[in-house]
C-alpha positions as CSV (number, residue, x, y, z in Angstrom):
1,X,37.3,89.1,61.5
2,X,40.6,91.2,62.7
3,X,42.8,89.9,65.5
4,X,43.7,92.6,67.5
5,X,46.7,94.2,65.7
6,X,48.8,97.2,66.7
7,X,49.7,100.2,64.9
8,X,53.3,99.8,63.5
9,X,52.7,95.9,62.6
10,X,49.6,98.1,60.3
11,X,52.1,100.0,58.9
12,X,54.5,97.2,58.5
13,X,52.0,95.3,56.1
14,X,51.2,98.2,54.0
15,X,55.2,98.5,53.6
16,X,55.3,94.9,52.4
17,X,52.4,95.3,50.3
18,X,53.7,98.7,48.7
19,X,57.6,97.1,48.2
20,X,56.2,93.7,46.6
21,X,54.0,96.3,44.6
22,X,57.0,98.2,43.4
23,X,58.9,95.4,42.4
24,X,56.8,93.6,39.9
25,X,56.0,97.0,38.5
26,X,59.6,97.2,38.0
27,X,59.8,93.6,36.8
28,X,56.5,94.2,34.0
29,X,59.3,97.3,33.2
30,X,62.1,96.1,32.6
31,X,60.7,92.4,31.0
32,X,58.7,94.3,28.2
33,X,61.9,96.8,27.4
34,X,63.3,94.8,25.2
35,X,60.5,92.2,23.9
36,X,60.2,94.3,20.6
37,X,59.2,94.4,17.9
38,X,56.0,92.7,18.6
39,X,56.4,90.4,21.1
40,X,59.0,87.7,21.4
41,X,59.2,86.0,25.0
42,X,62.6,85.0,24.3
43,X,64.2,88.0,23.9
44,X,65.4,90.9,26.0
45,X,67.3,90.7,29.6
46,X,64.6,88.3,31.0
47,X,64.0,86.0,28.7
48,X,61.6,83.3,29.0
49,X,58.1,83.4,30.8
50,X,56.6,85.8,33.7
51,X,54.7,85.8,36.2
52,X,53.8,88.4,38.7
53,X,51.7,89.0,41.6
54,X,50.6,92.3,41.7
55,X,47.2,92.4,43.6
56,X,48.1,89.4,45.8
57,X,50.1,91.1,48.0
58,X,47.8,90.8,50.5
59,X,48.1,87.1,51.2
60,X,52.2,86.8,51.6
61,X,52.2,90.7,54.0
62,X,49.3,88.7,55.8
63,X,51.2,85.0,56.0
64,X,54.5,86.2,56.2
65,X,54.2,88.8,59.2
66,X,54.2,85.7,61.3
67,X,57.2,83.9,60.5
68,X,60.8,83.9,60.6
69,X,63.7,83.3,58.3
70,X,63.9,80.0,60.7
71,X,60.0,79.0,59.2
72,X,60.4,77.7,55.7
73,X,58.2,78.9,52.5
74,X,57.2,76.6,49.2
75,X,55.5,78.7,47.3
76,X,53.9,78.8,43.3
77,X,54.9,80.0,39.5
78,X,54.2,83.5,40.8
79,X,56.3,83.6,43.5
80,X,58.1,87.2,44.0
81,X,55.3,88.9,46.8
82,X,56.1,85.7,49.3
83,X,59.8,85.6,48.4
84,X,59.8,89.2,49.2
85,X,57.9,89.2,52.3
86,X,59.3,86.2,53.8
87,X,63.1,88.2,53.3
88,X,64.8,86.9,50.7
89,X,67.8,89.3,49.6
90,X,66.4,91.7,46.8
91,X,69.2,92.0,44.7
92,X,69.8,88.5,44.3
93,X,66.6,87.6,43.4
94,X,66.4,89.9,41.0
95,X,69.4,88.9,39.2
96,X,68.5,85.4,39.4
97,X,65.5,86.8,37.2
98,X,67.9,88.2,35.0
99,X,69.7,85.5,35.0
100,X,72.7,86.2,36.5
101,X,75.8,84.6,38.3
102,X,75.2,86.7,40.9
103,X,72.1,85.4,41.4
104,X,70.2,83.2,44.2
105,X,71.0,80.1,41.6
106,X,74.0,81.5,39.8
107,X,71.3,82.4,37.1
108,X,70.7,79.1,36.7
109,X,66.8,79.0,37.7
110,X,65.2,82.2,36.8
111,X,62.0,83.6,38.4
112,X,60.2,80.4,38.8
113,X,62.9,78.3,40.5
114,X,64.2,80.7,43.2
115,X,65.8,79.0,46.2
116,X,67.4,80.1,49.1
117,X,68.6,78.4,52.1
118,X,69.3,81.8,53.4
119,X,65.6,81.7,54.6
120,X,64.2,78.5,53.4
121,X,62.4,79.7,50.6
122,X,62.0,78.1,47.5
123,X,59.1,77.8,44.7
124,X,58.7,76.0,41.2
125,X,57.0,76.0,37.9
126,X,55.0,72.5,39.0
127,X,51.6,73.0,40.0
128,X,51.4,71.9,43.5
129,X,55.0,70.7,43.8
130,X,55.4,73.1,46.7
131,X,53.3,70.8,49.0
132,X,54.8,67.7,49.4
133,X,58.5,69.5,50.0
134,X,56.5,71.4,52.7
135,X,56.1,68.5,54.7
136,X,59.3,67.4,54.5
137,X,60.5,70.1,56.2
138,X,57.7,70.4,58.6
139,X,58.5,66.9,59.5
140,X,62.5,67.7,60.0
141,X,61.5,70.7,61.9
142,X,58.9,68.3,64.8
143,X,61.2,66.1,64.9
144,X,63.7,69.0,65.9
145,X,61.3,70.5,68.3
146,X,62.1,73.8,67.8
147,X,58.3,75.1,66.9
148,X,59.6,76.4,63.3
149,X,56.8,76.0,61.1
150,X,56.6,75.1,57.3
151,X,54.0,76.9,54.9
152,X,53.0,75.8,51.6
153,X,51.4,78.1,48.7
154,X,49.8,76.6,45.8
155,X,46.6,78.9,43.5
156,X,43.1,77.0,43.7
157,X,43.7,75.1,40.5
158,X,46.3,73.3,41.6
159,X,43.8,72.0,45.1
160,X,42.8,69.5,42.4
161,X,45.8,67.9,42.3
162,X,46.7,64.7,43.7
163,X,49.9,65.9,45.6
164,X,47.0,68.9,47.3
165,X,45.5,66.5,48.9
166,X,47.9,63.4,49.6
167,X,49.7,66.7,51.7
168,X,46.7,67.6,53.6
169,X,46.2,63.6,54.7
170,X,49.8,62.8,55.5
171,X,50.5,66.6,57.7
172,X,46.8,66.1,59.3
173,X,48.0,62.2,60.0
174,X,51.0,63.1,62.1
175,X,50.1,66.5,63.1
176,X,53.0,68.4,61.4
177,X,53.3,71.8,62.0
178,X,52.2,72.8,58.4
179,X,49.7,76.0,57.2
180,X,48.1,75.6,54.0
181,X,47.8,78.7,51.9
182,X,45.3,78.5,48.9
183,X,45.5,82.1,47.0
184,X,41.9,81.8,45.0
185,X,42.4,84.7,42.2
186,X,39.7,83.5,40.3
187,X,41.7,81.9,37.1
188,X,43.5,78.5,36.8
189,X,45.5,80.7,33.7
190,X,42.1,81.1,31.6
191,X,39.8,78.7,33.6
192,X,37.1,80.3,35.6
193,X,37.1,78.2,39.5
194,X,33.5,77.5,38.8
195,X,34.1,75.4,36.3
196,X,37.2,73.6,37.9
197,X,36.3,73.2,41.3
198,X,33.3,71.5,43.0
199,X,33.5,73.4,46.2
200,X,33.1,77.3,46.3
201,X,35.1,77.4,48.8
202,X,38.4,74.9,49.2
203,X,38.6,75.6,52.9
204,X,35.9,73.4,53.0
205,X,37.7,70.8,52.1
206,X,40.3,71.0,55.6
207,X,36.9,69.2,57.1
208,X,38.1,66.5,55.3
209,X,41.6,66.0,57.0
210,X,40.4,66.9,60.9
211,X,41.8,70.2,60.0
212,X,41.0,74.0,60.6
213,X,39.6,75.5,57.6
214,X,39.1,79.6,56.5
215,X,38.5,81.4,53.7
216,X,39.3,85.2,53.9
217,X,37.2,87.1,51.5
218,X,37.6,90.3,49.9
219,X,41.7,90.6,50.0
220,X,41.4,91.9,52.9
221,X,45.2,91.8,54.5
222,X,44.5,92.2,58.6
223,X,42.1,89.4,57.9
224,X,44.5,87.2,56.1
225,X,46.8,88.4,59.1
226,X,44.7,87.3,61.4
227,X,43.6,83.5,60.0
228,X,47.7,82.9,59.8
229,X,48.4,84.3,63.3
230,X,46.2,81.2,64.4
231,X,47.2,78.7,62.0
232,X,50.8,79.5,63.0
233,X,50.4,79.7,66.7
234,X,48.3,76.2,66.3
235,X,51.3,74.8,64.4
236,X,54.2,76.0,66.5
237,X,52.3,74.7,69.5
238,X,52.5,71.1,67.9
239,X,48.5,70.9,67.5
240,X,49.0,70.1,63.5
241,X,48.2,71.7,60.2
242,X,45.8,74.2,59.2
243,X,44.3,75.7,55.9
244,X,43.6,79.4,54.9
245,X,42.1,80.2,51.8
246,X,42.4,84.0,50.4
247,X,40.1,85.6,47.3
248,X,42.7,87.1,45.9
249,X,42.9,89.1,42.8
250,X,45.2,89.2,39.9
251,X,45.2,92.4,38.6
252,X,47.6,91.2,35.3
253,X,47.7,88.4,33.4
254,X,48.6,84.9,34.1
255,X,51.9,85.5,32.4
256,X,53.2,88.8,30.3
257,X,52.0,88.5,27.0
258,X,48.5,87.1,28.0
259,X,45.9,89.2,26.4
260,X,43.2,88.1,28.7
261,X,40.7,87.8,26.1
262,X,38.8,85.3,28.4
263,X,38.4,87.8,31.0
264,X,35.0,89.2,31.2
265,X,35.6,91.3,34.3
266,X,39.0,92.8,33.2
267,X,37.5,96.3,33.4
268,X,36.5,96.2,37.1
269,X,40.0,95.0,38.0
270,X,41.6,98.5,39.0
271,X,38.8,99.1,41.4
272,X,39.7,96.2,43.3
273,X,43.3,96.9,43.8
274,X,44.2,95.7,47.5
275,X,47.0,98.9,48.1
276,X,45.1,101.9,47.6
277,X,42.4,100.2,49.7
278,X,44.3,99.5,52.5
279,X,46.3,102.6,52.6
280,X,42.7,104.7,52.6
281,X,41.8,102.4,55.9
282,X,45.0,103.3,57.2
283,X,44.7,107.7,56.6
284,X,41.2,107.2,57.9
285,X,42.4,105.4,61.4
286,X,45.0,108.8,61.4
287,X,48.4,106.4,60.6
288,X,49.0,107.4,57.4
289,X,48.9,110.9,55.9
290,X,50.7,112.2,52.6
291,X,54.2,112.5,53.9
292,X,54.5,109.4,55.4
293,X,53.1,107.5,52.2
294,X,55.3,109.5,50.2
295,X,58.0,107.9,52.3
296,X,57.1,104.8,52.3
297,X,57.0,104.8,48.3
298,X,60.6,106.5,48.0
299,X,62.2,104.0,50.2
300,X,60.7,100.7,48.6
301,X,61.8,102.3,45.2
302,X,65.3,102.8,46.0
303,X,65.4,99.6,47.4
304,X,63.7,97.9,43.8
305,X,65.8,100.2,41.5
306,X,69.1,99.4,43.4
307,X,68.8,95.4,42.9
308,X,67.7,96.3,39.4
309,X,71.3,98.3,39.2
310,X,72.8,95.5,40.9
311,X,71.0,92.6,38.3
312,X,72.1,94.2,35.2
313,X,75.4,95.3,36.3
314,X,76.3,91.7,37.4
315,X,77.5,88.8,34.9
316,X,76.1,86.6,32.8
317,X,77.0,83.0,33.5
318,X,79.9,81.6,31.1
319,X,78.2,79.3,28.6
320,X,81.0,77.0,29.0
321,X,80.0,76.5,32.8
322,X,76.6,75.3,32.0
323,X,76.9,71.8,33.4
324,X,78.5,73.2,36.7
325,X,76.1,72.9,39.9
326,X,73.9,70.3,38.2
327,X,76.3,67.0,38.7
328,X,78.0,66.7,42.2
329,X,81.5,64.6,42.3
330,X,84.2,64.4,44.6
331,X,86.6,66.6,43.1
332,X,84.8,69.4,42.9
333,X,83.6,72.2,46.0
């Protein structure tokens, strides 16, 4: 089921869907430049693990289309496609994935621990860890009573954890103004969800709390659009917390370097790709055409290549400043 959804907001999602595409392309780019010979994750410009979203896009264009940079964002170990849609700057998150000084945490996080207060986003490597911070901001913001709202991201491994659902009791207990998102892409890294989860849906499991439960099949993003314009509206109006579960896809591995071995339907992936999809619904409804695709595309990329200008062009962090921003004292701003 679609909410009733006008033309530009249409065009709006396939713009954040194409951008977040763009950018982890250039991410998988410029990560695997320099990983040679072979391949040795510690080398290169972006050292260290990666993790990238392409074929989620749906879920954070969906999500993120109702909220402002007021609303806060926790989100997972993959975390670019929200941080994107939800606004934060593009050229310093990029450089924090390059590591940076320039960079959303002086280069001191990298792509899994990006924070800014800018727009209250921020993520981590912790499976889960997003929730619990969630509420703590949802509970700031209804005791502020400005209807902001808080929404929490985790994958459907992590709805096994204990922090999933000590989150779901304690926002459903006092009503905060919290929306659960659940991105099911099938793999908890190489675990299938059948043989994780004993639910086929977790949605199912909001019943559970006194909460609202749906699970948007198929990737499909005005659907997704449509579950969080209700969850939001419900929490904004003070009626509580709700939960939206998306089948997903990831169309890469769970990090670079994973060769997927485990992957029996690896071959039917590209079929399933949410962008090309989406943009044929939109040419058949007569909003899209060739020029204005084309468009679309050649913006997004200038905006991608010109933080990745702006990341590599900016400094590396003096060595000798490593302990700086981790201890607070008086003495120092």
């Amino acid at each position: 089921m679609t909410d009733t959804i006008d033309a530009e907001a249409r065009l709006d999602l396939y713009r954040t869907m194409v951008l977040v595409r763009l950018f982890e392309e250039a991410m998988l780019r410029e990560y695997h430049a320099d990983k040679g010979p072979g391949f040795d994750i510690g080398k290169g410009l972006v050292p260290g693990e990666m993790h990238l979203a392409a074929g989620q896009e749906p879920v954070a264009a969906g999500v993120c289309a109702h909220l402002t940079t007021d609303d806060a964002v926790t989100a997972t170990h993959r975390p670019h496609h929200f941080a994107i849609a939800h606004g934060v700057d593009l050229r310093r998150m990029t450089a924090e994935i390059f590591g940076r000084e320039t960079g959303l945490g002086r280069g001191r996080g990298g792509h899994m621990h990006l924070f800014d207060p800018d727009t209250h986003f921020s993520c981590s490597g912790i499976i889960a860890e997003g929730y619990p911070p969630a509420l703590g901001q949802a509970f700031a913001f209804q005791r502020q009573g400005a209807g902001r709202v808080a929404v929490a991201v985790t994958g459907e491994g992590a709805a096994n954890q204990g922090a999933f659902h000590e989150s779901l009791n304690l926002a459903a207990l006092w009503k905060l103004p919290v929306v659960f998102v659940v991105e099911d892409n099938d793999w908890g890294i190489s675990v299938p969800r059948a043989a994780s989860t004993s639910v086929p849906s977790n949605a199912a499991r909001a019943a559970a709390y006194d909460m609202p439960g749906e699970r948007i099949e198929d990737n499909a993003v005005e659907a997704v659009h449509a579950a969080a314009g209700r969850a939001v509206a419900r929490a904004r109006a003070g009626d509580g917390p709700s939960l939206i579960e998306v089948h997903t896809l990831r169309l890469w591995g769970h990090f670079e370097g994973d060769a997927q071995a485990y992957r029996k339907d690896i071959e039917d992936v590209p079929g399933r790709d949410p962008i090309p999809t989406y943009e044929k619904s939109l040419r058949d409804a007569g909003l899209l055409d060739d020029a204005a695709a084309a468009a679309i595309r050649e913006s997004a990329t200038e905006r991608v290549e010109d933080a990745v200008t702006f990341a590599k062009e900016s400094p590396v962090p003096d060595p000798a400043g490593a302990l700086r921003y981790v201890f607070a004292s008086g003495g120092v701003s």
